[in-house]
Structure formats: C-alpha cells, structure tokens
C-alpha positions in Angstrom: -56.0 1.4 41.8 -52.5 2.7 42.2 -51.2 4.0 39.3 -47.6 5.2 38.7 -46.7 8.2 37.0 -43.7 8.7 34.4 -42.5 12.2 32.7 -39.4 13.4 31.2 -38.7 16.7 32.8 -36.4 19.6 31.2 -33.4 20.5 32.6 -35.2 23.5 34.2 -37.9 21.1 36.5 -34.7 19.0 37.3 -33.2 22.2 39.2 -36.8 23.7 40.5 -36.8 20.2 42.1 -33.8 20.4 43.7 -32.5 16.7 42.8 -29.0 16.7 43.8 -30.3 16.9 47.3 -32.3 13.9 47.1 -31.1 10.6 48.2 -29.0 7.9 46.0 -29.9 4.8 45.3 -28.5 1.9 43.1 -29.5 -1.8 42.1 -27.7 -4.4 40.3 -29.7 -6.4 37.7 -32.5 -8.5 40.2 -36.2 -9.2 41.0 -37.7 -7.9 44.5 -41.4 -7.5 45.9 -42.1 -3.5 47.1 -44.2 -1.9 49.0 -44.4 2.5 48.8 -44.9 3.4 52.6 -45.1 7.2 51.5 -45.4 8.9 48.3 -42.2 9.1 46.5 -41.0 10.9 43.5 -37.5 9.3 42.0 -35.7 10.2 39.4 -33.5 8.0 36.8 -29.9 8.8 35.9 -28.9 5.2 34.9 -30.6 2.2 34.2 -33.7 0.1 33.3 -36.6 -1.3 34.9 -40.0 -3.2 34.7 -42.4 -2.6 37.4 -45.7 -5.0 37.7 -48.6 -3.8 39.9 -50.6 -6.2 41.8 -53.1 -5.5 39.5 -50.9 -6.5 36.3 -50.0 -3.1 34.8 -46.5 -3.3 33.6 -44.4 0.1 33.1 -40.7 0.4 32.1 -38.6 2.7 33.6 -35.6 4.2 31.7 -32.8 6.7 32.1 -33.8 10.5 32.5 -37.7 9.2 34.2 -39.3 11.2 36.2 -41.3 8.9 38.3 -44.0 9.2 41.0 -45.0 5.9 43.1 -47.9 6.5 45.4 -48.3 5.6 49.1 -49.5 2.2 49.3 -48.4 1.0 45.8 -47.6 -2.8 46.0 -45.5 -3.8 43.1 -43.1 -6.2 42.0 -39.4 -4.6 40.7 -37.4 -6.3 37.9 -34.4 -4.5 37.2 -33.1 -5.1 33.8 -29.7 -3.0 33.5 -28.1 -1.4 36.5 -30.0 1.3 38.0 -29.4 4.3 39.9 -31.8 6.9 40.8 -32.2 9.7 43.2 -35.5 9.9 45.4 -37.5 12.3 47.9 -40.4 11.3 49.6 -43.7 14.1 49.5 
C-alpha cells in the first residue's frame, strides 16, 4: 500500500529544504488520474485538494502542506480551489 504523507513544517524546515528552488506548479479547479514515477515531496502555498488512492483512502491537501507522494502511487486528483505548489523529486 502506498500511503501519502502530510506535515506542516516550521518556517525553519521550509528554508533547510531549500523550497524556493523547487519547481512551480499550478492547477485550476479540475479532476485528473496520476501516476508518481519517482518520489516527490511538494509543498502547498495556495489551494485545496482531494486525492483518492486506488485503494480508496481519501486525504485533503490544504495551503502550507508538506506532502510526500511515493514512487509508484496511483491516485486520482480533484482539485477543489486553485492550487499552486512547489515540488522536488528524492
């Protein structure tokens, strides 16, 4: 089972992480199938989301999320408000 992890980081993890080097990404309201080719760790500066697993496991994403999606993860996005997130891959 893949599971996906959420945290909300301090300020300080933000900077150790190095975010404003990752890359930008931004999606109007909509529903898409996605599949995690690598591991990837995103963070959240706008927005709202509901992921479903294949397995059924909902999880909702919000502004200031920390997330980790691991390699493999097969999910179905449903973007509620307007997101935009930064992401890195491990």
């Amino acid at each position: 089972m893949f599971s996906i992890k959420i945290e909300k980081p301090s300020y300080k993890q933000l900077q150790e992480l190095n975010i404003e080097t990752w890359t930008q990404w931004e999606c109007e309201p909509s529903t898409f199938d996605w599949e995690y080719e690598c591991d990837e760790i995103a963070y959240v500066l706008e927005g709202k989301v509901k992921i479903t697993t294949k397995d059924g496991t909902t999880v909702e994403i919000n502004q200031g999320d920390l997330v980790s999606f691991p390699k493999g993860l097969k999910c179905t996005w449903n973007v509620i408000k307007k997101i935009r997130k930064v992401y890195t891959f491990k």
